[in-house]
C-alpha positions as a printed Julia matrix, in Angstrom:
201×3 Matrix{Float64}:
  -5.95  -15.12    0.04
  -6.32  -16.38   -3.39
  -2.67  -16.6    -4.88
  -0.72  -16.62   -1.76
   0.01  -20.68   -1.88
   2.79  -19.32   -4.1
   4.17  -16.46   -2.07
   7.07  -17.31    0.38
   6.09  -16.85    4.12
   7.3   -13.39    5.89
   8.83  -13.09    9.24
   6.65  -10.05   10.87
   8.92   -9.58   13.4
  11.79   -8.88   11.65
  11.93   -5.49   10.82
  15.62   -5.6     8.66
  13.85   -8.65    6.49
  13.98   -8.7     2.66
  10.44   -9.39    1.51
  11.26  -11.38   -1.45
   9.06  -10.64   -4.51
   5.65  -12.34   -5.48
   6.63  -13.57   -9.02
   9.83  -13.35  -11.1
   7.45  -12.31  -14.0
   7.21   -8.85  -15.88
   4.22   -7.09  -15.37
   4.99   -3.86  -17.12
   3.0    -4.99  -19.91
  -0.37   -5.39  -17.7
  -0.29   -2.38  -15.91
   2.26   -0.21  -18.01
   1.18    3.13  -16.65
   2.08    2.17  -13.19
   5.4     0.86  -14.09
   6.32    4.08  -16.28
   8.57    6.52  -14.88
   7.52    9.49  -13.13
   7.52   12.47  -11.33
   5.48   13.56   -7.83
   6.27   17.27   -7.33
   4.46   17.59   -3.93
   6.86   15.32   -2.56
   9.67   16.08   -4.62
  10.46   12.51   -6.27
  11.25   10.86   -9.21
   9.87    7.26   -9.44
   9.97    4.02  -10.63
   8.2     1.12   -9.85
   9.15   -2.2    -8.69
   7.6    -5.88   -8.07
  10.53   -6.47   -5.52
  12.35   -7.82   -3.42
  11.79   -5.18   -0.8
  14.57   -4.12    1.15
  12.21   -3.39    4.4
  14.07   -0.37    5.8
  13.44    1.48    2.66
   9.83    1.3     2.91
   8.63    4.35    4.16
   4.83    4.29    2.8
   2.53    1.07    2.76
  -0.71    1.19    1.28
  -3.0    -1.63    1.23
  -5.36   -4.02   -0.35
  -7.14   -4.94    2.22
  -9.63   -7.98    1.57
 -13.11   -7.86    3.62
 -14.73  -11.03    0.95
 -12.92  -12.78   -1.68
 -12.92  -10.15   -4.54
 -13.78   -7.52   -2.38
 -11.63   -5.04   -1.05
 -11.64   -1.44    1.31
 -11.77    1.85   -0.36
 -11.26    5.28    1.95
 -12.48    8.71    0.88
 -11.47   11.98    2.56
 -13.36   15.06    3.26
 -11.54   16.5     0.44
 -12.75   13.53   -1.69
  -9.63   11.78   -2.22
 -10.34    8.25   -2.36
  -7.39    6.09   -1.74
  -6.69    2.54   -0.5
  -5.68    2.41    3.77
  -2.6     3.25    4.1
   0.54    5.73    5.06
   3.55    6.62    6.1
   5.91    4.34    8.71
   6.45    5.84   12.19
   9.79    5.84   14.18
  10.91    2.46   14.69
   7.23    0.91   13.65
   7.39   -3.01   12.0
   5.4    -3.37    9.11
   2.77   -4.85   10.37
   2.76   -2.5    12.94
   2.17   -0.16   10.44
  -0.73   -2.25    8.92
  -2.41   -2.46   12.31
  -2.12    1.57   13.3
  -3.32    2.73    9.49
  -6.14    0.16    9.22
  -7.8     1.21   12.72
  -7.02    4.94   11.53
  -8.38    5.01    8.41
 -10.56    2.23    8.05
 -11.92    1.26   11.5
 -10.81   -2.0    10.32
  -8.47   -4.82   12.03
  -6.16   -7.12   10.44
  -7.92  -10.85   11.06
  -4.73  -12.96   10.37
  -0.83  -12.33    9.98
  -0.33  -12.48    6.72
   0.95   -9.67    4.62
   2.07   -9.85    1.05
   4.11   -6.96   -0.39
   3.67   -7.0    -4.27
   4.84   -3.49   -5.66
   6.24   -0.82   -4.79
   7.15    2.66   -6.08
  11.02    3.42   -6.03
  10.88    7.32   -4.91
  14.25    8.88   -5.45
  14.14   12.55   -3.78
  14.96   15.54   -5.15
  15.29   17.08   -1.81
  18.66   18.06    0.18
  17.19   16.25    3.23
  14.74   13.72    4.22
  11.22   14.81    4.97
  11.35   13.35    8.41
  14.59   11.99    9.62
  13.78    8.47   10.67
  12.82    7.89    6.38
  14.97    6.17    3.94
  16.86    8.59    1.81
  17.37   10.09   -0.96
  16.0     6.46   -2.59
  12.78    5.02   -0.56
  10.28    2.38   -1.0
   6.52    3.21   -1.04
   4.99   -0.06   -1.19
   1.79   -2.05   -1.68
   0.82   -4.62    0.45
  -2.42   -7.06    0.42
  -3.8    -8.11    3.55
  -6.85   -9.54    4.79
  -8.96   -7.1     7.57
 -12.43   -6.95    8.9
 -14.61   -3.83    9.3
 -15.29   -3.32   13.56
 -15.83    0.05   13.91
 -15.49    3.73   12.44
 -12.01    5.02   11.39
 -10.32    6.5    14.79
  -9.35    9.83   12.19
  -6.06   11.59   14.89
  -5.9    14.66   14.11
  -2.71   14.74   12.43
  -4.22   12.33    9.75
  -6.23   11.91    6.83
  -9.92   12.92    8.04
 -12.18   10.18    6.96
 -16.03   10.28    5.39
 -16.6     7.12    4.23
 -15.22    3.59    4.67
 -16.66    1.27    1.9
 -16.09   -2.2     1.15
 -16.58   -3.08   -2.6
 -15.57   -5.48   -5.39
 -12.11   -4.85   -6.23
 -13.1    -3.94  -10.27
 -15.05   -1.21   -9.27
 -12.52   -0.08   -6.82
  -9.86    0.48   -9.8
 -12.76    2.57  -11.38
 -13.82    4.18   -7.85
 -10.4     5.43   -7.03
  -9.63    6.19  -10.83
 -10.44    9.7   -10.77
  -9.0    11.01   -7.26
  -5.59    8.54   -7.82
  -4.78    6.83  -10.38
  -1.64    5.17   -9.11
  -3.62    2.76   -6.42
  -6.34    1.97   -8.87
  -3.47    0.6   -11.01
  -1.72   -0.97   -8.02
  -5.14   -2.89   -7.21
  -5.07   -3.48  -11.09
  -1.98   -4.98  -10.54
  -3.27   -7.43   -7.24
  -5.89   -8.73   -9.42
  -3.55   -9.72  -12.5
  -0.81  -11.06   -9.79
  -4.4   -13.33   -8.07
  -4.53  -11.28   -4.82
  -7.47  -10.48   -4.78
């Protein structure tokens, strides 16, 4: 993965690991929007953003940039049109890269083809909420985080019921993915703005 000479290795098996961050620098200036504070009301959150460390059990969302071809990366879209980057929320007691190998097959048909996983942002979601939306979730202040991986394509998304019900898998350079996902979400087409200014991609 281009970049990742310069990232620190992770252990993937330990799931109370700090992931440190990918660069000391300040990259509010390259992708200000993403960085400026904000609210979400369907969740209830007011957030920040961070370029880590990660304290892993506060992640509670992963979303990533998964890399098919140098410069290219996976792009989802739901029935509803939503196009996003693979990703979602952590299951009771699931690892990280547990969670990178369930969401990828789920929403991507797509399998991780190495180990490696980089976390390079994250949102900082403080809840408004009395209570956590499931129990097992860091609360009130959680993590939802961006990772990049590399994955390859093997099949159609497996679409459960109880998840996001893809239309379309598509593999594409990752400048026209910021533009592609621009409309429908704008804060993963700046967190993929932010993997190509960090060398991720």
């Amino acid at each position: 993965m281009p970049g990742s000479d310069r990232v620190p290795a992770m252990d993937r098996g330990n799931g109370e690991a700090t992931w440190p961050a990918v660069s000391a620098d300040d990259w509010s200036a390259r992708v200000p929007r993403l960085f400026a504070p904000a609210g979400v009301d369907y969740a209830n959150v007011d957030l920040g953003f961070t370029t880590g460390p990660f304290d892993d059990p506060l992640v509670s969302r992963l979303h990533l940039v998964a890399i098919t071809n140098p410069g290219e990366l996976i792009v989802c879209t739901t029935v509803q049109d939503w196009r996003f980057l693979p990703g979602g929320t952590r299951e009771p007691e699931e690892s990280l890269p547990e969670l990178v190998v369930r969401e990828l097959l789920e929403e991507a048909g797509a399998v991780p083809v190495d180990d490696e996983l980089i976390l390079f942002g994250a949102h900082v979601a403080d809840s408004r909420d009395p209570e956590p939306w499931r129990p097992h979730l860091a609360f009130p202040r959680a993590l939802w985080a961006y990772g990049a991986c590399r994955a390859e394509i093997t099949g159609p998304p497996t679409c459960p019921p109880d998840g996001e019900q893809i239309v379309d898998v598509l593999t594409m350079p990752a400048e026209d993915a910021v533009e592609f996902m621009e409309t429908t979400d704008q804060m993963m087409a700046d967190a993929v703005r932010l993997a190509i200014a960090m060398g991720l991609v």
